[in-house]
MIKE-675915 format. One line per 5 residues: for each residue z, x, y of C-alpha. Coordinates in Angstrom, 3 decimals, padded with zeros to 6 digits. Example, Ala and Ser with C-alpha at 12.3 -4.5 7.8 and 13.67 -1.06 7.14 Angstrom:
residues 2
007.800,012.300,-004.500; 007.140,013.670,-001.060
end
This chain:
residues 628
000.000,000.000,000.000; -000.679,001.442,003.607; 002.803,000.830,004.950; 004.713,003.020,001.678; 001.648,005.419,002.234
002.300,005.517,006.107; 005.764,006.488,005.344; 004.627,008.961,003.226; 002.776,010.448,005.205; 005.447,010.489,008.206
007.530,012.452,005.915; 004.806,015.375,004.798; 004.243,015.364,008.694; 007.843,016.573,009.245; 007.792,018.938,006.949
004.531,020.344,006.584; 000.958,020.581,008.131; -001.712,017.990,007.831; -005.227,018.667,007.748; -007.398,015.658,009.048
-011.226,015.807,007.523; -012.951,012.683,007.627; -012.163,009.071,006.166; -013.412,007.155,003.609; -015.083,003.733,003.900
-012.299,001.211,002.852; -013.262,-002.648,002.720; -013.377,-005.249,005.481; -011.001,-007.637,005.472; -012.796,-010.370,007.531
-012.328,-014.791,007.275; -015.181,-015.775,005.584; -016.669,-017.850,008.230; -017.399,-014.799,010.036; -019.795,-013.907,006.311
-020.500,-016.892,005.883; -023.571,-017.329,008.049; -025.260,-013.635,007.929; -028.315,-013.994,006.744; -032.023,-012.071,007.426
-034.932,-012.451,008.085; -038.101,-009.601,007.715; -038.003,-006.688,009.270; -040.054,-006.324,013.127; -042.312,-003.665,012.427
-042.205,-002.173,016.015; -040.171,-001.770,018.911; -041.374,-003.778,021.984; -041.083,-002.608,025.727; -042.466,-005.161,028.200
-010.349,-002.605,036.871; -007.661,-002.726,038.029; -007.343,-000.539,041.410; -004.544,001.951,040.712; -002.923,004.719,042.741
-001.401,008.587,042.315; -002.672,010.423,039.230; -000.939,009.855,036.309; 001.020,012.791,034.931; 000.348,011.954,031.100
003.408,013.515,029.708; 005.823,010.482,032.095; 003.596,008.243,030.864; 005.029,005.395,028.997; 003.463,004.521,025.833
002.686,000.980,027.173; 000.165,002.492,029.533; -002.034,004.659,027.384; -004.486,002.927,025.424; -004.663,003.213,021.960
-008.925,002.570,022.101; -011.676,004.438,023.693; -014.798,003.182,023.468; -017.069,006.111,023.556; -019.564,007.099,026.016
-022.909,007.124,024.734; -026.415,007.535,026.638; -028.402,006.826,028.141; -025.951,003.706,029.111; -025.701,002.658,025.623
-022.203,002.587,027.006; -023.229,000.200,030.060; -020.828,-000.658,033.026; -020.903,-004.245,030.903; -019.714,-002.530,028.044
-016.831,-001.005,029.403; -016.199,-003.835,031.129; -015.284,-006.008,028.523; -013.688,-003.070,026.774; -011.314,-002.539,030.200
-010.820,-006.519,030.764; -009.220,-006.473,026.658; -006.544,-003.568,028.023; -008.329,-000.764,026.451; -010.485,002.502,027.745
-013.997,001.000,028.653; -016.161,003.668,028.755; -019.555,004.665,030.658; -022.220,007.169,029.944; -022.625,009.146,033.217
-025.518,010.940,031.804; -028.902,010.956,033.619; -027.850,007.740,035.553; -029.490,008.825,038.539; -033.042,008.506,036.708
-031.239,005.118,035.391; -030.556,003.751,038.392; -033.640,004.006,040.025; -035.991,002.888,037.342; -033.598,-000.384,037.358
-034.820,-000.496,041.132; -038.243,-000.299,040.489; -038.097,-002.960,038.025; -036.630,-005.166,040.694; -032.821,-004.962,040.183
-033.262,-007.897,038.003; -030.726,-010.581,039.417; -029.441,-007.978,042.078; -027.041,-006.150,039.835; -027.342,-002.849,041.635
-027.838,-003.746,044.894; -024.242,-005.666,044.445; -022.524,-002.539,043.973; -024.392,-000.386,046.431; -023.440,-003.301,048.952
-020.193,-001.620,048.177; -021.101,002.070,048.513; -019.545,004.144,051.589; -022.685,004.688,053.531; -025.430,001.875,053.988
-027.492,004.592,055.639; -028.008,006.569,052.511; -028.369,003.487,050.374; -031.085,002.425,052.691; -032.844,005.565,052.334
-032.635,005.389,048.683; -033.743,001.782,048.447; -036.906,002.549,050.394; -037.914,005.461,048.321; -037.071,003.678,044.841
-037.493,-000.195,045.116; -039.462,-002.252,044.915; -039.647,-006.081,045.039; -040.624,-007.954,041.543; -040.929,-005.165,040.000
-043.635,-002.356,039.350; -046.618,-003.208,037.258; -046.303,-002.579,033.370; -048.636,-000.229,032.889; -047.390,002.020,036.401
-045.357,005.077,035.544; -041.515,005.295,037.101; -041.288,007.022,039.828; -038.950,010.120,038.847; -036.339,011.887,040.866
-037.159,015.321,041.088; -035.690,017.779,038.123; -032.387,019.627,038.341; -032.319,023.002,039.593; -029.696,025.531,040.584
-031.079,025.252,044.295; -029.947,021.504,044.618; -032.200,018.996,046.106; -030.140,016.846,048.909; -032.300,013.545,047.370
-031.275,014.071,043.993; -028.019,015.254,044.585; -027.296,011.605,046.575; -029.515,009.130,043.709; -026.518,011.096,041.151
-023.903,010.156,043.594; -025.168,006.723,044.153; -025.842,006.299,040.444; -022.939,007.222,039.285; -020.855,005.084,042.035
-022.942,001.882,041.063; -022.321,001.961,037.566; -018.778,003.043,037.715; -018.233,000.012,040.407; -019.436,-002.427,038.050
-017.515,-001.768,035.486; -014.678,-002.561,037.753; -015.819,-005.852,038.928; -016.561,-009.234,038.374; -020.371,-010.542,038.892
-018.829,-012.472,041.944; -018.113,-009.128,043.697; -013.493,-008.875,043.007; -011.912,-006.530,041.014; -011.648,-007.352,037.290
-008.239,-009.497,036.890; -006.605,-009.553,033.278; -003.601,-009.985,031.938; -004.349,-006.970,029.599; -006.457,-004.878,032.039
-007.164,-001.336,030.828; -008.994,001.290,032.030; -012.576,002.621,033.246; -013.636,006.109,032.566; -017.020,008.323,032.677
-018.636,010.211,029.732; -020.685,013.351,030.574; -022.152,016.106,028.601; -020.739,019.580,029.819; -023.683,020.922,028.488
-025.752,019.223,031.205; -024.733,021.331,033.776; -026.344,020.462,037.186; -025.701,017.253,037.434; -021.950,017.304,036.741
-020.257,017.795,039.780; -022.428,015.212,042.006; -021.693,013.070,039.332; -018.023,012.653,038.927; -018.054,012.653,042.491
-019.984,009.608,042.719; -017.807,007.888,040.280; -014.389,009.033,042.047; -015.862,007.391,044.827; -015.988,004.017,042.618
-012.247,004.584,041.637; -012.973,005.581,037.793; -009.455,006.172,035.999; -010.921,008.753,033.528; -013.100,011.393,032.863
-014.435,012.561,029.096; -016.368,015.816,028.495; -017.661,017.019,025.337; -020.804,018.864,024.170; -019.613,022.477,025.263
-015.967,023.539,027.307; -015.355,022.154,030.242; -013.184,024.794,031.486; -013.572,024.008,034.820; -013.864,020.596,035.647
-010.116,020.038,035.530; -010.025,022.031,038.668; -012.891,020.551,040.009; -011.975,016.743,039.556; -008.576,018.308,042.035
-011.474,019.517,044.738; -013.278,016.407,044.415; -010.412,014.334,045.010; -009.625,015.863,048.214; -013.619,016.414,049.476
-012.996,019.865,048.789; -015.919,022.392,047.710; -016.149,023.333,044.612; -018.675,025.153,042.198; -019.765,025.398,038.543
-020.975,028.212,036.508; -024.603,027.537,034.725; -025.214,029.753,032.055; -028.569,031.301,032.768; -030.573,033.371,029.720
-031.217,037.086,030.291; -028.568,036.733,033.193; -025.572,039.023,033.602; -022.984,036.436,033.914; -023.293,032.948,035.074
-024.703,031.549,038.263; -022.899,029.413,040.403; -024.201,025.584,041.982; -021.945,025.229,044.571; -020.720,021.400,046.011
-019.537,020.567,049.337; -018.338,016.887,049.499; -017.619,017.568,053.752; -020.807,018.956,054.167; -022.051,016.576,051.811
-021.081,013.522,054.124; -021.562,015.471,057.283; -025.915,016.037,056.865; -025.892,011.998,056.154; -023.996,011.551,059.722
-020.226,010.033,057.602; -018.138,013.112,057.926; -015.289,010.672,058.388; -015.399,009.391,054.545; -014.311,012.616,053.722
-010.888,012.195,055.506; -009.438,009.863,052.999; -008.577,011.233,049.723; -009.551,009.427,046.646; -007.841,009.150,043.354
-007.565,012.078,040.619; -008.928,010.874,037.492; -007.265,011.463,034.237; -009.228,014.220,032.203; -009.387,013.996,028.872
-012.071,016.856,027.181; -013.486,016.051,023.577; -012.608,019.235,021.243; -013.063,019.814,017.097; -010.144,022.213,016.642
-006.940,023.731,018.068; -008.146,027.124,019.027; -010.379,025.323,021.626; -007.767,023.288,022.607; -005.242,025.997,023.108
-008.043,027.861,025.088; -008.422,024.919,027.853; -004.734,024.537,028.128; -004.733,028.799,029.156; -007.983,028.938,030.741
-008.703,025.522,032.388; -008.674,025.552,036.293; -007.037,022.387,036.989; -003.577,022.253,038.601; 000.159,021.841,036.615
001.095,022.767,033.434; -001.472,021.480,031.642; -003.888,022.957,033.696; -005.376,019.144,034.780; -005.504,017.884,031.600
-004.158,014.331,030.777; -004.762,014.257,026.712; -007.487,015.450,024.140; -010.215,013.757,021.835; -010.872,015.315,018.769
-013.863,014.308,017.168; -014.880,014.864,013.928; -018.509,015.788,012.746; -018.936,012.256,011.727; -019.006,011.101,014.906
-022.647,010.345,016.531; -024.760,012.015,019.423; -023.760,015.822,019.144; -021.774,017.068,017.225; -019.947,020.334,017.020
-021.468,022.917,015.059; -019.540,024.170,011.947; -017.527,026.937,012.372; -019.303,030.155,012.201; -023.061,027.994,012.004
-025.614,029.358,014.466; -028.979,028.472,014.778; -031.537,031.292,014.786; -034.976,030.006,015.427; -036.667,033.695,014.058
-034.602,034.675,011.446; -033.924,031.059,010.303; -030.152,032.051,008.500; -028.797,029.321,010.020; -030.676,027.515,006.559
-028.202,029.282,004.341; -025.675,026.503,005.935; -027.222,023.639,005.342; -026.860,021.011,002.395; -029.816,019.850,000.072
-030.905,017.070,003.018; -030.953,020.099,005.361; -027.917,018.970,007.370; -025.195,021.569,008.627; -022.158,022.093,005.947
-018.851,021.174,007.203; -015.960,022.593,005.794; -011.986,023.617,005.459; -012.671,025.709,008.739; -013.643,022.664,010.513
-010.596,020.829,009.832; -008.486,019.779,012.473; -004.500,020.572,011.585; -002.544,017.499,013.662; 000.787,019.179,013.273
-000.734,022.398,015.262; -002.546,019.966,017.134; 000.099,018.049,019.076; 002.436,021.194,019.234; -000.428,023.646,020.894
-000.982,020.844,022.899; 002.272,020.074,024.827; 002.804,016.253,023.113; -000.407,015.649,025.343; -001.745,012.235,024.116
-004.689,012.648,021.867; -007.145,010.485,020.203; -009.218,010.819,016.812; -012.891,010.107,016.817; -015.606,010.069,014.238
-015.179,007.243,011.197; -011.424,005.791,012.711; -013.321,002.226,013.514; -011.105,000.738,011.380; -007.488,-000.815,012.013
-006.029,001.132,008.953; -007.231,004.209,010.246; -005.834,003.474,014.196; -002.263,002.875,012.547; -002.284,006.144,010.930
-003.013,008.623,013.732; -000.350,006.528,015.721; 002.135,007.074,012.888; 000.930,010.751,013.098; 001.787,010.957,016.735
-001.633,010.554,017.989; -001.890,007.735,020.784; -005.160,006.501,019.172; -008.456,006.434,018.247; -012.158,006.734,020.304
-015.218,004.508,019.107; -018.927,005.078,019.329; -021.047,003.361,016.894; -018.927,-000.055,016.453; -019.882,-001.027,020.195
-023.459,000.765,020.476; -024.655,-002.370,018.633; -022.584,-005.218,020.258; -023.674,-007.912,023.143; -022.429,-006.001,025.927
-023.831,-002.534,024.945; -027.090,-001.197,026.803; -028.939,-000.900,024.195; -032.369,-002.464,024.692; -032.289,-006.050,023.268
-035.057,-005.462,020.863; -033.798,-002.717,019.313; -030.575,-003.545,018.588; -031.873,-006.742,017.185; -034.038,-004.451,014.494
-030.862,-002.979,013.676; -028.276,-005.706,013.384; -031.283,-007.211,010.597; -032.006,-004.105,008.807; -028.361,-003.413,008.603
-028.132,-007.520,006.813; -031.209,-006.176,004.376; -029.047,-002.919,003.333; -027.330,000.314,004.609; -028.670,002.456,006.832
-028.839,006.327,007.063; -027.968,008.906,009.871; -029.146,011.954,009.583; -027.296,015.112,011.120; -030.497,016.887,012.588
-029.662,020.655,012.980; -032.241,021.700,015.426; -033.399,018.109,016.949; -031.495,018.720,020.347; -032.581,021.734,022.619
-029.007,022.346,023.071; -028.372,024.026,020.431; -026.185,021.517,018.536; -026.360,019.379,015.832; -027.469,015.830,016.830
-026.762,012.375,015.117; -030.354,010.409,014.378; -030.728,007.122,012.830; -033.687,006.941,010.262; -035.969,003.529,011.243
-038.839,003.335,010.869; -040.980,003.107,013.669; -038.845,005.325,015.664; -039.268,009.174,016.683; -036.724,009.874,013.594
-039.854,010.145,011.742; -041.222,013.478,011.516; -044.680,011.993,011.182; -044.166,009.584,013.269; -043.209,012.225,015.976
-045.996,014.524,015.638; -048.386,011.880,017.047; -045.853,012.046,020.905; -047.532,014.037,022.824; -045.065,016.973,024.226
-043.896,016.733,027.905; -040.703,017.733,030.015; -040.697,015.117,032.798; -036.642,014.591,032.822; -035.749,017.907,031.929
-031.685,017.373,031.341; -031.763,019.722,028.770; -033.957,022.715,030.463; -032.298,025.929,029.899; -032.380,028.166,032.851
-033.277,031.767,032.396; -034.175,034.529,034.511; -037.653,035.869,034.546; -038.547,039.488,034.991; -039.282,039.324,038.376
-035.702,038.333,039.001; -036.386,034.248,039.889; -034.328,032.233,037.538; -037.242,029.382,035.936; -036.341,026.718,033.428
-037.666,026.089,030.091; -036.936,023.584,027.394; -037.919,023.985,023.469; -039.063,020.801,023.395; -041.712,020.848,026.278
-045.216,021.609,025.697; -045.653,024.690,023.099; -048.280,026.696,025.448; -045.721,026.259,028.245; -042.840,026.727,026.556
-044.388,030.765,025.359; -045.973,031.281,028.787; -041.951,031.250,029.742; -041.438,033.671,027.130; -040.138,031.318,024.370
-040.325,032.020,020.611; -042.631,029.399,018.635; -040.274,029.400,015.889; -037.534,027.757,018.590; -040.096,025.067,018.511
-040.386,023.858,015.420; -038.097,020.518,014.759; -037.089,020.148,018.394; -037.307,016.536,019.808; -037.494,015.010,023.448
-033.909,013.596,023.539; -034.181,012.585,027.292; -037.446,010.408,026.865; -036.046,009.285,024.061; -032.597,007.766,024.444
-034.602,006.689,028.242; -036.082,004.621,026.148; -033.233,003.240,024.170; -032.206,001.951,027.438; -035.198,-000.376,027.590
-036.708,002.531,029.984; -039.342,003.834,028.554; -041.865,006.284,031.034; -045.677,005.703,030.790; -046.618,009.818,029.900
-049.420,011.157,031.565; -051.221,011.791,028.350; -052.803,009.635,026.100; -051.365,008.702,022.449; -052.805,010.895,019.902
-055.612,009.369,018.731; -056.281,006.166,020.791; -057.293,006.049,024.229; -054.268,004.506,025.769; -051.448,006.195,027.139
-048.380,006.868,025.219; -044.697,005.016,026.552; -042.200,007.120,025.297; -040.130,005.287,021.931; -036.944,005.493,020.916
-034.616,007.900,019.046; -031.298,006.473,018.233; -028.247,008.337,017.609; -025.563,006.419,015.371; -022.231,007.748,013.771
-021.983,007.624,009.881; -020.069,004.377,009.771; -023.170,002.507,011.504; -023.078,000.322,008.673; -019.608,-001.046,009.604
-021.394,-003.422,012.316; -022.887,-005.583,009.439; -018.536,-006.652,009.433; -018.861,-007.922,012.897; -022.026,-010.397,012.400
-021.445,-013.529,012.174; -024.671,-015.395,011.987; -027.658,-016.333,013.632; -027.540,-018.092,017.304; -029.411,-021.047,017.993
-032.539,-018.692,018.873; -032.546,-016.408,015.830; -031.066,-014.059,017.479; -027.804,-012.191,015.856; -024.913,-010.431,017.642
-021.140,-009.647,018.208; -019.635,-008.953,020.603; -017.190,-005.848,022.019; -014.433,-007.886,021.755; -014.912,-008.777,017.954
-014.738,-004.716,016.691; -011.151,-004.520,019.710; -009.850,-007.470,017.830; -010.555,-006.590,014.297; -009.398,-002.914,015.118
-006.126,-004.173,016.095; -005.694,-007.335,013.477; -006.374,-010.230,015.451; -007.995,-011.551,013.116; -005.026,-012.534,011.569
-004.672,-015.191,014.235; -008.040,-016.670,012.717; -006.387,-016.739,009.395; -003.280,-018.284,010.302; -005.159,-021.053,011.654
-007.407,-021.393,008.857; -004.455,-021.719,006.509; -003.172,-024.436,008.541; -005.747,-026.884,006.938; -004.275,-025.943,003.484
-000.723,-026.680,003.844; -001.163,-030.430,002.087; -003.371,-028.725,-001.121; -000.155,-029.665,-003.234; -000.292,-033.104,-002.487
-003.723,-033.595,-003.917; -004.218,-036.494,-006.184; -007.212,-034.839,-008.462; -005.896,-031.946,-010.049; -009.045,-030.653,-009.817
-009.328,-030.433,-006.564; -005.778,-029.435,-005.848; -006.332,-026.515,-008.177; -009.562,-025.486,-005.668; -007.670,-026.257,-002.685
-004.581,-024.329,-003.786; -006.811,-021.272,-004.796; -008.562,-021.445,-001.342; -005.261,-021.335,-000.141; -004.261,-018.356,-001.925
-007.322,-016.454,-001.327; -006.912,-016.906,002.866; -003.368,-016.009,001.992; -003.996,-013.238,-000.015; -006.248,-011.438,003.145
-003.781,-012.263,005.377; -001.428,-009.462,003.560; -004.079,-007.329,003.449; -004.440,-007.511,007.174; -000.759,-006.996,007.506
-001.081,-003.729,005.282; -003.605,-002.615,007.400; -001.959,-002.758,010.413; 001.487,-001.053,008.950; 003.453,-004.419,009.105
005.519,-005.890,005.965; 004.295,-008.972,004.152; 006.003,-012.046,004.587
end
């Protein structure tokens, strides 16, 4: 049972070190009307295109229990994790959660689409300076919409030399999204009896856009901030700059470099060239900063090394995800990828996925004593209320999910996409695949296999190469001395006329046209589709953890247009065993099954009875309670 094994477990934690590698699949334990109704229908063959205001930073260790949630939803881009999304995921007292990558290139393609129903203009209505919300609103929108068949309009690339355009669509971006999140349609502040929390999700390994973006979303009041992909050694310290409009700078790792190269950030001088030097006289609220880590020696590191401010060097708590966990993932320990000498194969499993092992195990005890009694969260395969009551029994304060709201109503996933999934996932289980060399970044990326989607080898041979977003450029210095940009991914005869090896070509994927286009984004390339005459729009490449067949739990049947879906609130409530309340309820119409005249029927009443009965306790073994 999971309360005896609980205690056991509390016990071996007091006396000896526990090793957490990832869980096992148990059951679902869901009422049958929400199983009931699931059924499918064929497959689509293709993918069609056409908070609560709070003040002070919160010292984490003071914190009382009560006021540290015990779920993050995960950030996932391109705004998979939407500001609806988190949201919903804030309004239900938990840490709603929203991809801050690329939304500058987000943001405006919404605008030239029309801002259908005026989401965006809402929040910018908000936004500091109307000025530079004009000026971006005459560059990127446009009224009904552009024309199918016309490319977006794209911001210009990132470079170490920031552009003063660019720099305010990522602060504008970031605010908007951010803002909604915290808000009702009507314009208020999200009101809830169990309000929770907003935070941002970026990738530390897309440098250049980092600092303009949390700045945009400290504007917008976000509680939290989530890094993973890489060390973010010094955004602690810069989240204390930002928060008082004071400059700050981050290294970018530049190839054949000595040493890093700094992209400085004025916030003062920032305001000052738009004519608003006086926004930057009132300070703004330090977010909580909580970076996403797969062990304790990179834990300990930040906790030394990070540049923030206090003991904990500006760090609130920890995630530690596991290499089940979807998007990127941390390499094993001791795994590089060589692109020439290819020895990185001697790591990989018969499926040619990197091999995780002992080394990569996280050891909790270690854990929570390197780290101070910092709050920390497991991600990767915890979706599951069992799981949640054992890292809180462990001392953990709970656990981060991806892949359990990527699929829901409120995600921002395009519509028709994440209706091929939710059917496919009816018809039979899915597959991820941990790509080794899919992401130019260097580490291992999450893709789910569908067909009809770039996860096809074949099927991605016949995109035609181009770097148009270029998130995932790598900078490098050329001989001359000027520092250029280059991406594995981009078109081969470019990528060697930037001295690139071919081999670091083979296997690499467009991840920023791609998860664009999971979005519902899709860009028109310049070039045509390889053999037609039309002109390809980019197609999707979705990234899934290994439990993505958990969400076929969650359905509960077709709505009155065909259409299926759940919704965030159905994983929060089944993570933490509300669905008891459902049971409960359904008993209720049982309680007379003795009284029964036909013994017959009695007998089938009474063993309905026992059955609803019977899932009850397992909910209440689940959750760590005792059966009454």
């Amino acid at each position: 049972a999971m309360a005896s094994r609980l205690s056991a477990l509390l016990v071996f934690l007091s006396s000896s070190a526990i090793a957490f590698t990832p869980p096992h699949v148990s059951s679902p334990a869901l009422p049958a009307s929400r199983l009931a109704s699931c059924t499918a229908r064929g497959h689509h063959s293709r993918f069609s295109h056409a908070v609560r205001p709070r003040t002070g930073v919160l010292n984490s260790v003071a914190m009382s229990a009560a006021s540290i949630p015990k779920i993050i939803q995960g950030g996932m881009g391109v705004q998979v994790s939407s500001w609806t999304l988190a949201r919903e995921v804030s309004r239900n007292g938990e840490l709603g959660v929203i991809s801050g990558t690329a939304m500058e290139t987000v943001v405006c393609r919404w605008m030239q689409l029309g801002d259908p129903n005026g989401i965006y203009r809402r929040a910018l209505a908000a936004f500091p300076d109307q000025a530079m919300v004009k000026r971006y609103m005459d560059k990127y929108y446009i009224e009904g919409g552009k024309a199918p068949d016309k490319a977006y309009k794209q911001p210009p690339m990132w470079t170490i030399d920031l552009n003063a355009d660019l720099v305010e669509a990522a602060v504008i971006g970031n605010f908007a999204e951010v803002w909604l999140a915290k808000h009702e349609d009507n314009g208020q502040p999200v009101k809830s009896d169990k309000m929770g929390y907003v935070g941002i999700n970026c990738l530390t390994k897309i440098q250049l856009p980092t600092i303009p973006s949390l700045y945009g979303a400290l504007l917008a009041d976000v509680d939290y901030v989530l890094m993973g992909a890489g060390i973010p050694m010094e955004v602690p310290g810069i989240l204390d700059r930002l928060a008082a409009h004071e400059d700050c700078k981050l290294a970018i790792d530049v190839d054949n470099h000595d040493g890093p190269i700094w992209s400085p950030f004025s916030p003062r001088a920032f305001w000052e060239r738009a004519g608003r030097p006086d926004i930057a006289q009132k300070p703004l609220k330090r977010p909580n900063f909580l970076p996403i880590v797969g062990s304790v020696t990179l834990a300990q590191a930040m906790l030394k090394r990070a540049t923030g401010a206090g003991p904990t060097k500006g760090i609130q708590g920890f995630v530690i995800e596991m290499p089940t966990a979807g998007g990127h993932n941390a390499p094993p320990r001791g795994f590089k990828y060589d692109a020439a000498a290819k020895s990185h194969k001697l790591s990989l499993n018969e499926r040619g996925e990197p091999i995780y092992g002992e080394k990569d195990e996280v050891d909790l005890v270690k854990f929570r004593e390197a780290t101070k009694g910092l709050p920390f969260y497991l991600a990767g395969y915890y979706a599951r209320p069992e799981k949640l009551q054992e890292v809180l029994a462990l001392g953990g304060a709970g656990i981060q999910v991806g892949t359990s709201f990527a699929f829901s109503k409120e995600s921002g996933l395009a519509a028709d996409v994440k209706q091929f999934v939710l059917r496919t996932v009816l018809d039979g289980d899915l597959s991820v695949f941990t790509d080794p060399v899919a992401s130019p970044t260097g580490f291992p990326f999450k893709v789910l296999e569908l067909e009809d989607s770039l996860s096809s080898k074949d099927h991605y041979e016949k995109r035609p190469r181009v770097c148009n977003l270029g998130y995932l450029r790598t900078p490098y210095q050329r001989p001359d001395g000027k520092i250029a940009y280059r991406c594995a991914s981009e078109p081969i005869e470019d990528y060697l006329k930037k001295d690139g090896d071919i081999e670091a070509t083979e296997g690499r994927k467009c991840l920023c046209n791609g998860l664009m286009a999971n979005a519902g984004l899709p860009q028109i390339s310049p070039f045509k589709k390889i053999g037609t005459d039309e002109r390809y729009v980019e197609e999707v490449l979705i990234t899934a953890g290994d439990d993505v067949n958990q969400i076929r739990r969650f359905i509960k049947g077709e709505n009155p247009d065909g259409t299926l879906e759940y919704k965030a609130v159905d994983v929060l409530n089944y993570l933490l065993g509300r669905f008891k309340e459902e049971y409960t309820a359904e008993l209720n119409l049982y309680q007379s099954a003795d009284q029964a005249e036909d013994p017959a029927v009695r007998k089938k009443l009474q063993d309905a009875r026992a059955e609803i009965q019977g899932k009850i306790k397992e909910v209440d073994q689940q959750m760590g309670a005792s059966s009454k």
